[in-house]
C-alpha positions in Angstrom: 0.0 0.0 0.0 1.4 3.6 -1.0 1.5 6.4 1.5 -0.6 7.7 -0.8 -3.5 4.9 -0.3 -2.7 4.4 3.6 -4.0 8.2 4.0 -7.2 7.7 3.4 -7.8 5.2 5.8 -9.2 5.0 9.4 -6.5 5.6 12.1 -5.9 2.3 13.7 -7.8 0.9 17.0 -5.7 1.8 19.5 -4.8 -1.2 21.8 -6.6 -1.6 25.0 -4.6 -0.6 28.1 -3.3 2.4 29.6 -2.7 5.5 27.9 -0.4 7.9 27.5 -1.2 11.1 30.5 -3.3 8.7 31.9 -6.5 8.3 29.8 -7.7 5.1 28.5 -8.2 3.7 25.0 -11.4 4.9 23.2 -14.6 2.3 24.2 -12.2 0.7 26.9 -13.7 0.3 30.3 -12.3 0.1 33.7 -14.0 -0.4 37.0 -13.6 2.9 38.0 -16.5 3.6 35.3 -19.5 2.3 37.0 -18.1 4.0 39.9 -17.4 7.4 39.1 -19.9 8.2 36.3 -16.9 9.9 34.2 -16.2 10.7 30.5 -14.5 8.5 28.5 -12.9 9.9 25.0 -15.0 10.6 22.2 -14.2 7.7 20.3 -17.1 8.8 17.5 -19.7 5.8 16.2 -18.9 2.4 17.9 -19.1 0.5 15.2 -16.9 1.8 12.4 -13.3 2.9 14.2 -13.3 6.2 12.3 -12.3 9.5 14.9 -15.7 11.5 14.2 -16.2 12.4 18.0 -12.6 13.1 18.2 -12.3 15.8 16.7 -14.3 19.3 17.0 -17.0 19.7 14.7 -17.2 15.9 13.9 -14.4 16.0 10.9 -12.0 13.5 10.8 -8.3 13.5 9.4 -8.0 11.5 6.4 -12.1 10.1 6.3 -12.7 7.6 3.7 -15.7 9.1 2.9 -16.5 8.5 -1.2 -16.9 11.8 -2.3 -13.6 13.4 -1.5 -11.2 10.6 -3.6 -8.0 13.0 -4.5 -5.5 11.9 -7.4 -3.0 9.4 -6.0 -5.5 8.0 -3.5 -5.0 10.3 -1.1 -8.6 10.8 0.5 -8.6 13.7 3.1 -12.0 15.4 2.5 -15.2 16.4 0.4 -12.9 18.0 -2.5 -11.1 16.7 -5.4 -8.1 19.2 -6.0 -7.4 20.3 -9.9 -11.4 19.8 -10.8 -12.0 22.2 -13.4 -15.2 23.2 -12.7 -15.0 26.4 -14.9 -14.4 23.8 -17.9 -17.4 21.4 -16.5 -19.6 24.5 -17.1 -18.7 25.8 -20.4 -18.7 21.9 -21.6 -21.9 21.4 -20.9 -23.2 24.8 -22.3 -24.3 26.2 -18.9 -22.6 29.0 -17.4 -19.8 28.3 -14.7 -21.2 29.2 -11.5 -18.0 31.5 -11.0 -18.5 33.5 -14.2 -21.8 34.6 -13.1 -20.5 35.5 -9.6 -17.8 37.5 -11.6 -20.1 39.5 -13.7 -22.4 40.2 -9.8 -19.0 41.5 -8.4 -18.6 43.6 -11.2 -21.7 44.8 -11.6 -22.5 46.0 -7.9 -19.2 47.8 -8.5 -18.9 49.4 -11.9 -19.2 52.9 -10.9 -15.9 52.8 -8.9 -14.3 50.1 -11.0 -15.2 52.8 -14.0 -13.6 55.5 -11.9 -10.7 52.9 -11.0 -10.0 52.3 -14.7 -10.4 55.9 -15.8 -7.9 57.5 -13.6 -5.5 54.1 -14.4 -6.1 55.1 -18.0 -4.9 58.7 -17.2 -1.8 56.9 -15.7 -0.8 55.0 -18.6 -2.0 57.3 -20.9 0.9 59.7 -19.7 3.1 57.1 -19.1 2.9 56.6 -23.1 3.5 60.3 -23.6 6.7 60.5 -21.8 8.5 59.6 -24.5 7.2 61.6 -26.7 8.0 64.5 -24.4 11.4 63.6 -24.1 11.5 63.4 -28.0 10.0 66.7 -28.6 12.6 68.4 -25.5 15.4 66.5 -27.5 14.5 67.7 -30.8 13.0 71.7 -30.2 15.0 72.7 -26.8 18.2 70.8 -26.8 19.0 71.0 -30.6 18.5 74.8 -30.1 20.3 75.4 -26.9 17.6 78.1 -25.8 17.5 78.2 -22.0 13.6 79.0 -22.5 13.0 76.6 -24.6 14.3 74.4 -21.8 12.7 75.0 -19.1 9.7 74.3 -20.7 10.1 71.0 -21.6 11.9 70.3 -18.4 8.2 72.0 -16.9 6.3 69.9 -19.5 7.9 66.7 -18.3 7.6 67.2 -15.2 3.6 68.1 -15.0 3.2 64.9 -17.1 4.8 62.9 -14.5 2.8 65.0 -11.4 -0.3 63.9 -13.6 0.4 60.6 -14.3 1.7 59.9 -10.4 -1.7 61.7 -9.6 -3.7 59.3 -12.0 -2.0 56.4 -10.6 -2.0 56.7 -7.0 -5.8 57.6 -7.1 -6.4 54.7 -9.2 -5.0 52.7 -6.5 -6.6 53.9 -4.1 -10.1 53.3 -5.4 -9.5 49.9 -6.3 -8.1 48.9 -3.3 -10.9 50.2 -1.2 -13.2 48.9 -3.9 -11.3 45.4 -3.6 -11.6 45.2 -0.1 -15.1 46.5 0.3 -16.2 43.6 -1.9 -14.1 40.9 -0.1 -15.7 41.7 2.7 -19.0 41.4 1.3 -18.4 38.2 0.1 -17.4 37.4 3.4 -20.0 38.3 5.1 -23.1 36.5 2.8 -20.7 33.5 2.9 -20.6 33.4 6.5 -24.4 34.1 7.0 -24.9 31.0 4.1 -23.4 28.6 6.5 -24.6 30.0 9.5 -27.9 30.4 7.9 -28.2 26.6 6.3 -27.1 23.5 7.5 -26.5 22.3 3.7 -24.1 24.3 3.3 -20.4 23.9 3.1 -21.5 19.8 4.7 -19.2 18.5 2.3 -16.3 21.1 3.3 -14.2 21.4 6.8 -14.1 24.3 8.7 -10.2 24.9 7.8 -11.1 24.8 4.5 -14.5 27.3 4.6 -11.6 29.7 6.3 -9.6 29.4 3.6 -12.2 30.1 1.2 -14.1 33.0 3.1 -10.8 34.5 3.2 -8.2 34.3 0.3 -11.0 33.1 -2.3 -13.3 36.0 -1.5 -10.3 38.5 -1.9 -8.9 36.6 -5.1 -12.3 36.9 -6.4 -13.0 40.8 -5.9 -9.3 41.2 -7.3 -11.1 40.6 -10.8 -12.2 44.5 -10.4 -8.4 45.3 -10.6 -8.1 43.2 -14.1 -10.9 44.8 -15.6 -9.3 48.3 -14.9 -5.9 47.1 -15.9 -6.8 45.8 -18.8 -8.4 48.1 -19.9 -5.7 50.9 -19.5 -2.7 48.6 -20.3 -4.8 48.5 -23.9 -5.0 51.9 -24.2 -0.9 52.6 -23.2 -0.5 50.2 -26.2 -2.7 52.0 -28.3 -1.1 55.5 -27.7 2.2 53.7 -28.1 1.3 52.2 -31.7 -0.1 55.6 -32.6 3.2 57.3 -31.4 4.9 54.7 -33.6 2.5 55.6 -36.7 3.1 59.0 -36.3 7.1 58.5 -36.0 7.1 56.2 -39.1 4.5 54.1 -41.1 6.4 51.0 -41.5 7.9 51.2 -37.9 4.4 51.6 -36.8 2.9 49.1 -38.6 5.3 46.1 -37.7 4.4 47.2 -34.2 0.6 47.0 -35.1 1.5 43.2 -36.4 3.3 41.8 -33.5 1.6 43.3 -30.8 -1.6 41.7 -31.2 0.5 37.7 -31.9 2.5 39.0 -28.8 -0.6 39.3 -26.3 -2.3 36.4 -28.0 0.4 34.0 -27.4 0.4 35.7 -23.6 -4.0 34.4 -23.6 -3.8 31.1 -24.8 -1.7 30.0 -22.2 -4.3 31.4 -19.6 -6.4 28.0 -19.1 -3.2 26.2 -18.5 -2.8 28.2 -15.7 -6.0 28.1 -14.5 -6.3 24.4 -14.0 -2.6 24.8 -11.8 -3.7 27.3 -10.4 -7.0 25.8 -9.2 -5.7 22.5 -8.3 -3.0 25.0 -6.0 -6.1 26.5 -4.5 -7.8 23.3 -3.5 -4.9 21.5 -2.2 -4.0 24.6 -0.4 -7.3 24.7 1.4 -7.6 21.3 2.0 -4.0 21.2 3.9 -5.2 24.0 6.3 -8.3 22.1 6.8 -6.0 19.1 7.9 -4.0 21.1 9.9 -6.8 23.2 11.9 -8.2 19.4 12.6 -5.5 18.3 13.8 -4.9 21.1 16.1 -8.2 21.0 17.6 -8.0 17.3 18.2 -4.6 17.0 19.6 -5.4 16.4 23.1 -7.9 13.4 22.1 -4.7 12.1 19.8 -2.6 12.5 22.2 -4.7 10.5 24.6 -4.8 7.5 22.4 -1.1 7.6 20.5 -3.2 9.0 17.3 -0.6 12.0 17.2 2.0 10.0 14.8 -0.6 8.8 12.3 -2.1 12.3 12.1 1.0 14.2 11.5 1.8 11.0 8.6 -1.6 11.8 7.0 -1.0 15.8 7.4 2.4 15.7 6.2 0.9 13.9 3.0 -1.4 16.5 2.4 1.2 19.1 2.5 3.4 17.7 0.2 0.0 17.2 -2.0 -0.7 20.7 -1.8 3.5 21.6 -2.0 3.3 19.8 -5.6 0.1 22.0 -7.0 1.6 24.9 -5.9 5.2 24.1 -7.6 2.8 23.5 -11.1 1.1 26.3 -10.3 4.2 28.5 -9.9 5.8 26.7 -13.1 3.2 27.8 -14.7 2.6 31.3 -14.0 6.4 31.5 -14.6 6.4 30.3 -17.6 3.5 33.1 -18.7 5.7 35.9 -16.9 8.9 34.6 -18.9 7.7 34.4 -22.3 6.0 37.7 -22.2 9.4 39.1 -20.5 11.0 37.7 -23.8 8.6 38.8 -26.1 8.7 42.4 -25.0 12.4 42.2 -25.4 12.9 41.1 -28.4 10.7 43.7 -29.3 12.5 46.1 -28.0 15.7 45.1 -29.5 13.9 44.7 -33.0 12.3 48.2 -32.8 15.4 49.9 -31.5 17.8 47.9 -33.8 15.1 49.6 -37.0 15.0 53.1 -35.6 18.9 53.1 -35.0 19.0 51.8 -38.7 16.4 54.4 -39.8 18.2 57.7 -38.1 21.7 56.3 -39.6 20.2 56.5 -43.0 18.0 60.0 -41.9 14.9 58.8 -42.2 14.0 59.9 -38.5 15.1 62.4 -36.9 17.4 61.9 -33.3 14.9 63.1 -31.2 12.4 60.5 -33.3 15.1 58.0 -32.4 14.6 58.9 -28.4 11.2 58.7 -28.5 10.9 55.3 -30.3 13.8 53.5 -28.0 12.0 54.9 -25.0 8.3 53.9 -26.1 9.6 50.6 -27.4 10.9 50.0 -23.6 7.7 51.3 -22.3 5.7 48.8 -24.7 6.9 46.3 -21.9 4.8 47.5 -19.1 1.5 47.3 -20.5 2.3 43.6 -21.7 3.1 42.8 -18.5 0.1 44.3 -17.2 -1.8 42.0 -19.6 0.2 39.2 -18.7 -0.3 39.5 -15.0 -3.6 40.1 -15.8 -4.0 36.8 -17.5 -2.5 35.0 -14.6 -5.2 37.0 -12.1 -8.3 36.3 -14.2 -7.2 32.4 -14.0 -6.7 32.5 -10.1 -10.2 35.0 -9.3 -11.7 32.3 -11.9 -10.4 29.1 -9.6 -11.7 31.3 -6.6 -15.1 32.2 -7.6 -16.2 28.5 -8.5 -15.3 28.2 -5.0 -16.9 31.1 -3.5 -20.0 30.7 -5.6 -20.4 26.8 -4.6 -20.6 28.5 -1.1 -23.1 31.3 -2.1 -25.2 29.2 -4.6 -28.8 30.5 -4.3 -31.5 28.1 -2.2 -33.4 25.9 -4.5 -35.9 27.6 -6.6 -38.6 25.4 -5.3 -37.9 26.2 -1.9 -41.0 28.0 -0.3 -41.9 29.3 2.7 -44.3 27.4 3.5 -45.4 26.7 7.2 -47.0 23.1 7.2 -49.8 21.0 8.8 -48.7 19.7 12.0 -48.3 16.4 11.4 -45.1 13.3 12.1 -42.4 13.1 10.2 -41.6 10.9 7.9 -38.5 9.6 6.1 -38.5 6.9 3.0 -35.0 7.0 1.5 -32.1 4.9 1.4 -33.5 1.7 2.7 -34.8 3.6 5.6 -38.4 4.5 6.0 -40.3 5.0 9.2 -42.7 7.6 10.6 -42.8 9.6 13.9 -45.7 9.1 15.9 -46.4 11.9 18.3 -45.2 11.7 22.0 -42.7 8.6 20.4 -38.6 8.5 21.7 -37.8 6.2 18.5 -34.3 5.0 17.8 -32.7 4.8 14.3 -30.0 1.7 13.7 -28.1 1.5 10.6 -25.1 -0.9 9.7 -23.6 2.1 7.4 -22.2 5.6 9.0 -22.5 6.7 5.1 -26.1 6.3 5.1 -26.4 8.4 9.0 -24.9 11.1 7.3 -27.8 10.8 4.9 -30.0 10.8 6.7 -29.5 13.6 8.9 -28.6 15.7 5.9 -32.6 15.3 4.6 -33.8 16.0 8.0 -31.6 19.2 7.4 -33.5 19.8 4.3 -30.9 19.1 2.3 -33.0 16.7 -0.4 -36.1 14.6 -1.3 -36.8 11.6 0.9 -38.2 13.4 4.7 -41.4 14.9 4.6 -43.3 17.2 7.6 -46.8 16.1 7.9 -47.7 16.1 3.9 -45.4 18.9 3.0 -41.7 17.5 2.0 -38.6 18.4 4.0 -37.2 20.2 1.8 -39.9 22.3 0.6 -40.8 23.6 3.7 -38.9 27.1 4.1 -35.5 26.6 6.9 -36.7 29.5 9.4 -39.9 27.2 9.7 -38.3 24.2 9.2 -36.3 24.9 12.2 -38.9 26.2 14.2 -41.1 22.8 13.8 -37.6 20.1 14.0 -34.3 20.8 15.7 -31.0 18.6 14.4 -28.7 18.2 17.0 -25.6 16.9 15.0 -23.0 14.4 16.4 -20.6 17.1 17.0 -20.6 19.2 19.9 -20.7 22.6 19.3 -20.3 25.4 22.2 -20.0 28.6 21.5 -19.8 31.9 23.8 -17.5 32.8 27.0 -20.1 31.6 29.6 -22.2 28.4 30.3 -25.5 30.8 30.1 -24.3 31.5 26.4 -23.2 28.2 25.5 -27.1 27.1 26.8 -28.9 30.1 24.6 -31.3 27.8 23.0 -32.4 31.1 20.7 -35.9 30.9 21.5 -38.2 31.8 24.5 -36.9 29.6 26.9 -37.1 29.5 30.9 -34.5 29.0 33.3 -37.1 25.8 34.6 -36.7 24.5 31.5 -32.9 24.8 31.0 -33.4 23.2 34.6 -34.9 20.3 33.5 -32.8 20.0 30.6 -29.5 19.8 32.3 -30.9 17.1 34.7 -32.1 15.1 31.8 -28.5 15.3 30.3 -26.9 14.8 34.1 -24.9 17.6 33.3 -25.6 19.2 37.0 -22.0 18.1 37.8 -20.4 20.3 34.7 -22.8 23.5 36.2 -20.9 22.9 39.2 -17.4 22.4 38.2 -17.8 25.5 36.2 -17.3 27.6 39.2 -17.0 31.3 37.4 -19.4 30.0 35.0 -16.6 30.9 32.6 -16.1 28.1 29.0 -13.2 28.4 26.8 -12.8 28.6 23.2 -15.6 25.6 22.1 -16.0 24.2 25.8 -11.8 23.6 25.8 -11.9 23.3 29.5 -14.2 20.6 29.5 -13.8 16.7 28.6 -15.6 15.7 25.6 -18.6 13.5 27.6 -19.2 17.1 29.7 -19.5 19.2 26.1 -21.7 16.4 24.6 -23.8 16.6 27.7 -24.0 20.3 27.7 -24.9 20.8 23.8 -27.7 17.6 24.8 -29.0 19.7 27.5 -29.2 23.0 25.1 -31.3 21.3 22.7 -33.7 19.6 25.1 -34.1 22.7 26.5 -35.1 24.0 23.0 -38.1 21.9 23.9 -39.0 21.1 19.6 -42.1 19.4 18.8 -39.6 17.2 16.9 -35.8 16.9 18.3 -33.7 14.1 16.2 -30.0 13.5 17.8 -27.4 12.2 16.3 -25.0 10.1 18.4 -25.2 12.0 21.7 -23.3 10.1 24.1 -20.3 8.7 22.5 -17.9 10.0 25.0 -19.9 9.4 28.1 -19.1 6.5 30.2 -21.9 3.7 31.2 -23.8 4.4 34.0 -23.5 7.9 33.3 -24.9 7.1 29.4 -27.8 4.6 31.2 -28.5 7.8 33.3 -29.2 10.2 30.5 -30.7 7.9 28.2 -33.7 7.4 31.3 -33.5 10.9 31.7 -34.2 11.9 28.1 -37.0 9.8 27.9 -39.2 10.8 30.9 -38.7 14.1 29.4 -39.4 13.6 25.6 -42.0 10.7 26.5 -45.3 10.9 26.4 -45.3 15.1 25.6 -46.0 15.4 22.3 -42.9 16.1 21.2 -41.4 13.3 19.2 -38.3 12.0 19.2 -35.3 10.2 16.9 -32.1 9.1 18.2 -29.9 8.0 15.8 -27.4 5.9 17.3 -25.8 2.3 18.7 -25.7 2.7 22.0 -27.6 0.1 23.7 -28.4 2.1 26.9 -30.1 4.7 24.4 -31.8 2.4 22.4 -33.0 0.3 25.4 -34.5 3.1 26.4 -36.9 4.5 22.9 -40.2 3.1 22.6 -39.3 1.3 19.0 -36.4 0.8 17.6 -35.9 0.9 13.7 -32.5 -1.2 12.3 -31.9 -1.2 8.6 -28.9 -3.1 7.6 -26.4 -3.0 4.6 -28.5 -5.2 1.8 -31.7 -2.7 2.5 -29.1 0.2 2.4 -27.7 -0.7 -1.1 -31.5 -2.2 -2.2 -33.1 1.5 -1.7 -35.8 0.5 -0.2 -37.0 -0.8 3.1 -38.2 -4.6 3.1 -40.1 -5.7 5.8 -40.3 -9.0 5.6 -36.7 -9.9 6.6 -34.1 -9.0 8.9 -32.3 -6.3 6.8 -35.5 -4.0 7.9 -37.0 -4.7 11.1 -39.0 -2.6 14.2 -39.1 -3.4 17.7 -38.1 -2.7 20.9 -34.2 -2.9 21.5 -34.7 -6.6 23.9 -36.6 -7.5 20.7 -34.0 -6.6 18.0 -30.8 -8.0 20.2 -32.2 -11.8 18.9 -31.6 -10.6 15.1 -27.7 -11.7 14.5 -27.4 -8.2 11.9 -29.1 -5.7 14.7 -26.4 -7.3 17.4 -23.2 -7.0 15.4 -23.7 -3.4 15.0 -24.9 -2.5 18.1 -23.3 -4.8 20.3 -19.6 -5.2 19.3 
């Protein structure tokens, strides 16, 4: 097996026994567990080894999820780095995502991009002049010797420069603040889309949403500054041919002909770039999604001896994302060196033909000046193009990412507020239905297929419905007002245990109450003497932050609460105690219920159980008449060999 392959997968079982700093192996028990009622390390779903509860947020290093396969084998998250999205788009005769988001940016922007690009074209405008004025000073004040004559060109020259410095630094100044105005923009309605919708960014890590909300979003608005520099980098070469033309018809002309092969040959080597340079851009983000994960979950690693295996996966997605950024580089290189090359050998042909020209007195030696110098000039502006071909291929890469984040709800989304009525769920293999007042427990043999699962009770596609309404029809402010998610991952945020507990909705302190003896989370209340949480609960054990974000969301009080494996890092009596204690409160209320889980103390204690194993996963559809579907109570499903692998190895 490569290095390659090995990444993507699961970090092996560690062996039962004591641990390093004194914690014990993940699932490992000790005596001192049905004494104590402590935490044990989040060691994620039972049943399939993998470090979801691990690490923050529920992300692992190196997942072997399907969706994120990376060239060489190398499987480290939801993205595939050098996807050419931008090429998906235009082959199948739909607009790229990331063009359309291009053509927004500009558009909520044009009057200062216009006012940008104007004063820029001011700039090179009179950067295109100067050798014409040194030409003329050469020509009418030196040939003459008159000191009047001069001063005024010495004057002339030196208001075109104050001009042309004037033009410039303006022009920077409004595209800067134009730039970073529309960064932050982007920012900020990519921030309130994840915030805002569970679907979004699901298949992404938090290191690599950072990335994109932050060097995408600016790479992105930086296609204002093309558009302006384009745009005067074409009209210093126009001035510059015209300045030729006027100097000499043939000299002009062979300008007129190369130029346009010159900045060709500069765009067709733009796409090349743009594959590098999004492949660069994905591997780049993926690597600081590895590393932030692996930060956050190094005192779990460390607990288990995970830390070695981490830092092999990590160091193989740097090197993944060293090599894109080598082609990437190469590449961009390459486009800088021939247009380096070009303009010079332009500049030696042009001067090399003036020179010959003023030898035989066909131009005049201040003619000669002014050609040598614009011929040198001529470089700038095909630089500018050049660099600008190199931008448009990176704020390209960047908006296909950005506008993947930003991509408009469905169209058939509508706010509508439905019947009450149970929920119901028919889709990969599963298929049950909520009756009011029910705690029900969901088993299934494939994590894949949880995921699922709690991604259409998010809304996220066909297969739930709410009452007679589908899931995903039903508007997300109502959606979330009828059904609360809790995910697997514990999420606390705020300085204080009363912020980490804000439910955000009307809720009384009787409840919260109630909630935190339902999650036997009284003992975290009381070990947090100041009352005071640090960054995401860091002063807290994993089984205390899964029983805090439990007691936040029964204190939500939903008519319909489904939670995703609660109590993974909670030892046994402690996990037989909540599991009671969430179902005195849920039971019998109303309020329906769906734990989705393996934990026999939790499913002992729901009113039916629901198990769907592999063959009805991969079937589709639920059968009933064998033991890949069945319902029951938990004492009842223990007898079926399928239901007892999964739930009690």
């Amino acid at each position: 097996m490569s290095p390659e392959q090995s990444a993507a997968a699961p970090l092996p079982a560690p062996e039962a026994g004591p641990a390093p700093g004194g914690d014990r192996p993940p699932g490992a028990r000790t005596p001192s567990d049905d004494r104590s009622g402590g935490d044990r390390p989040d060691n994620g779903r039972r049943d399939n080894g993998r470090l979801d509860g691990v690490q923050p947020g529920g992300v692992q290093l190196g997942d072997d999820r399907p969706s994120g396969i990376q060239p060489g084998g190398v499987q480290l998250g939801g993205i595939q780095p050098g996807g050419d999205q931008s090429a998906r788009g235009r082959e199948a005769g739909v607009e790229a995502p990331g063009r359309a988001l291009l053509r927004d940016v500009f558009r909520r922007n044009a009057r200062s991009t216009a006012l940008g690009c104007a004063l820029s074209v001011v700039h090179q405008t009179c950067e295109a002049l100067v050798p014409v004025a040194i030409g003329l000073a050469v020509d009418r004040a030196v040939s003459s010797g008159s000191p009047a004559a001069i001063a005024v060109a010495v004057l002339g020259v030196l208001l075109l420069f104050a001009v042309l410095s004037s033009g410039g630094g303006l022009s920077f100044w409004v595209l800067d603040r134009t730039i970073l105005t529309e960064a932050h923009r982007l920012r900020v309605r990519g921030i309130g889309r994840v915030l805002t919708d569970p679907a979004v960014g699901q298949d992404r890590r938090a290191g690599e949403l950072t990335n994109i909300l932050t060097s995408d979003a600016r790479a992105t608005a930086e296609s204002l500054r093309v558009r302006a520099l384009l745009v005067s980098a074409s009209v210093g070469l126009t001035v510059s041919v015209v300045v030729l033309l006027g100097v000499d018809l043939l000299l002009g002309l062979g300008v007129v002909v190369v130029l346009p092969l010159l900045v060709l040959g500069v765009d067709r080597l733009g796409p090349w770039l743009e594959n590098r340079v999004q492949a660069r851009q994905e591997a780049g983000g993926l690597a600081a999604a590895v590393a932030a994960e692996l930060v956050h979950a190094l005192r779990p690693l460390r607990g288990f001896g995970g830390v070695p295996e981490a830092v092999r996966r990590y160091r193989i997605a740097s090197r993944r994302s060293l090599g894109t950024a080598v082609d990437a580089a190469t590449a961009s290189s390459a486009l800088v060196g021939v247009g380096q090359i070009a303009t010079g050998l332009l500049l030696v042909g042009t001067t090399a033909a003036a020179g010959l020209m003023a030898l035989s007195g066909r131009i005049s030696v201040g003619e000669l000046v002014t050609v040598v110098a614009m011929a040198s000039f001529v470089a700038d502006p095909v630089r500018y193009i050049a660099d600008c071909v190199k931008q448009i291929a990176v704020s390209r890469a960047s908006a296909d990412r950005v506008a993947a984040l930003l991509a408009p709800a469905r169209a058939e989304e509508r706010a509508t507020d439905p019947e009450p009525g149970p929920l119901t769920v028919r889709s990969a293999g599963v298929e049950f239905t909520l009756k009011p007042g029910e705690v029900l427990g969901l088993v299934v043999a494939d994590p894949a297929v949880a995921d699922r699962i709690t991604a259409l009770l998010n809304g996220a596609g066909p297969g739930a419905w709410l009452g007679d309404v589908p899931l995903a029809d039903v508007d997300m402010h109502v959606r979330r007002r009828h059904l609360h998610v809790e995910p697997h991952a514990a999420h606390l945020l705020g300085g204080s245990l009363t912020a980490a507990l804000d439910t955000g909705r009307a809720t009384d302190q009787a409840a919260v109450d109630r909630a935190l003896a339902a999650a036997s989370a009284e003992d975290v209340v009381e070990s947090l003497v100041d009352g005071d949480l640090h960054d995401h609960g860091a002063n807290l054990s994993g089984g205390q932050r899964q029983r805090l974000a439990l007691a936040r969301a029964l204190a939500a009080g939903p008519p319909l609460l489904v939670l995703r494996d609660p109590l993974t890092a909670v030892d046994a009596v402690t996990e037989h105690r909540v599991a009671r204690g969430v179902h005195e409160l849920r039971h019998g209320t109303g309020a329906g219920t769906v734990v989705l889980t393996t934990s026999p103390p939790l499913l002992s204690r729901c009113d039916r159980v629901v198990f769907v194993a592999a063959e009805a996963e991969r079937a589709g559809s639920a059968s009933h008449g064998d033991a890949s579907h069945a319902e029951g109570t938990h004492a009842d499903l223990s007898a079926i060999p399928a239901y007892a692998e999964v739930v009690l190895r």
